[in-house]
C-alpha positions in Angstrom: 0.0 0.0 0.0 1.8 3.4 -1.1 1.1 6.7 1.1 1.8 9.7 0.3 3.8 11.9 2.1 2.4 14.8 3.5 4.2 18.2 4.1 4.4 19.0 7.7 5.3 23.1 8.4 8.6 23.8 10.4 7.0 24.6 13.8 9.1 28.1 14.1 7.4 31.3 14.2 8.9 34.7 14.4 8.3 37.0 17.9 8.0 40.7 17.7 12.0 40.6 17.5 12.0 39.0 15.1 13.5 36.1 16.8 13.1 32.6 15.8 11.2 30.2 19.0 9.6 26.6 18.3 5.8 27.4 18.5 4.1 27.6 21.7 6.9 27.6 23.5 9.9 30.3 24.4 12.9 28.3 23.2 14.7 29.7 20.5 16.0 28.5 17.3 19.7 29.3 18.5 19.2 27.4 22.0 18.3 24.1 19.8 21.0 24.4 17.7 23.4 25.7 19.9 22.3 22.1 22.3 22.8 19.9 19.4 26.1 21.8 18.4 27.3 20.6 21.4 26.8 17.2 21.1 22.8 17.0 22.3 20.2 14.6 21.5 17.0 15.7 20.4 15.7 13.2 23.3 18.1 15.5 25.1 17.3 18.2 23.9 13.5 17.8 24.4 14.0 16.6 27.9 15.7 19.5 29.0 12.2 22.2 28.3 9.1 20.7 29.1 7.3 22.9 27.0 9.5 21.2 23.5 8.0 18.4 22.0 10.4 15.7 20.3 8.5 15.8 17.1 9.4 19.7 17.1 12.7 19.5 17.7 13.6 16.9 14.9 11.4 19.0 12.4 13.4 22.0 13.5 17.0 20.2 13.5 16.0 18.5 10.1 15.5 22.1 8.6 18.7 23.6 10.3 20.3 20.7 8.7 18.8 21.1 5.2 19.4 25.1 5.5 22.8 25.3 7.5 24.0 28.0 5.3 20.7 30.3 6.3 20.2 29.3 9.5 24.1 29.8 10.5 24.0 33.5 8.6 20.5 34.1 10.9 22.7 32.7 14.2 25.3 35.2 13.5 23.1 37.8 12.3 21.4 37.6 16.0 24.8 36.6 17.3 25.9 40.5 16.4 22.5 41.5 17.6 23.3 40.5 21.4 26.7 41.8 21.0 25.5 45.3 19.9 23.5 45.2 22.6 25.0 44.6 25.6 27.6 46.5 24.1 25.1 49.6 24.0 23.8 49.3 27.4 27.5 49.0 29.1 29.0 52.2 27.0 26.0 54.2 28.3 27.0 52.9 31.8 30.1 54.0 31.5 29.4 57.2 30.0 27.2 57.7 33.2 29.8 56.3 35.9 32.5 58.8 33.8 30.8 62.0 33.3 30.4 62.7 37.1 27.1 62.5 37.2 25.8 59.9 40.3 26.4 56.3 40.1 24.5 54.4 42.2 25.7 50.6 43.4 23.1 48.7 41.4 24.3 50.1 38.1 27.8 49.2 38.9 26.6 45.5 39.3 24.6 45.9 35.7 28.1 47.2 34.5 29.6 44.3 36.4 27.1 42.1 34.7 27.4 43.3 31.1 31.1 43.2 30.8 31.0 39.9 31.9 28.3 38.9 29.2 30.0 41.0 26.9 33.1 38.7 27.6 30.9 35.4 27.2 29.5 37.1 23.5 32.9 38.0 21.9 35.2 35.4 20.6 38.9 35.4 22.2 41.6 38.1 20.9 44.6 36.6 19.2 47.9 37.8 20.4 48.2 39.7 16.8 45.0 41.8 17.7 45.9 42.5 21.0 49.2 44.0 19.9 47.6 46.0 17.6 44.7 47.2 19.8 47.9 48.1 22.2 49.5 50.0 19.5 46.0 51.9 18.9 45.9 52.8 22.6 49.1 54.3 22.8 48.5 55.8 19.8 45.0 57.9 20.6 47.4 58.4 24.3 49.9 60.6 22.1 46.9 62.3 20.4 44.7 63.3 23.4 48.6 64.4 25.1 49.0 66.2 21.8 45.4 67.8 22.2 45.7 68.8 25.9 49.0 70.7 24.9 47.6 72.4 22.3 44.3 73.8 24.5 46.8 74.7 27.1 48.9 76.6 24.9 45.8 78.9 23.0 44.1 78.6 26.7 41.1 77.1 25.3 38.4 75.7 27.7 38.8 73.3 30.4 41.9 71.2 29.9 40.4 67.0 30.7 43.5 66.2 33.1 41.2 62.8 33.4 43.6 59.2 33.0 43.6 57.7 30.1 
């Protein structure tokens, strides 16, 4: 007896974000691919969110599979997003915690928090980078040096005498 195969719809829908959850559920796209990345089941992967279904997850790994090149461009598309981010919220911070203006204790512990995400986000910097990101910031030292001299010399405004 033949049966034809039906189509059955990737159960993924699109929040308000814009990011990518299995239906019904909060779990992200990235979580199940990032679990099964690393080496987990589906049955894991199920087991671990008691709101996933197995069904859902092997539809959703099977079309991660059959799509890797989208769905790795989307992952690092949202990748950047988190970065950006967290990056945003912490240079506000420290614009804040800089400028003078009050800092109270539980921003320094958001700070505290976001520079340690921030470190999670971000890959590792090669010795190469680092040397040149050295170079940069002794570089922009000579500059703002160069600057203060210069606004000292015509006596223009208030001279920063802030640590670089």
């Amino acid at each position: 007896m033949a049966q034809a195969a039906a189509a059955e719809s990737i159960p993924l829908v699109a929040d308000a974000q814009g990011v990518l959850r299995i239906i019904g559920t909060r779990v992200t796209l990235d979580a199940i691919v990032e679990w099964y990345s690393t080496g987990g089941t589906p049955e894991e992967i199920a087991q671990s969110d008691p709101s996933l279904q197995l069904a859902d997850v092997y539809a959703v790994l099977t079309y991660y599979l059959r799509h890797k090149a989208e769905v790795d461009a989307y992952l690092r598309r949202r990748q950047q997003e988190r970065v950006d981010a967290v990056a945003s919220e912490r240079s506000e911070l420290l614009a804040q915690k800089y400028s003078g203006r009050e800092f109270s204790p539980d921003q320094q512990e958001r700070l505290e928090c976001l520079t340690a995400r921030l470190k999670e986000l971000l890959p590792p910097v090669s010795v190469g980078d680092l040397a040149v990101l050295l170079k940069m910031t002794e570089e922009m030292k000579h500059i703002r040096e160069s600057a203060r001299e210069r606004r000292r010399r015509v006596g223009l405004g208030r001279v920063d005498e802030r640590p670089l």
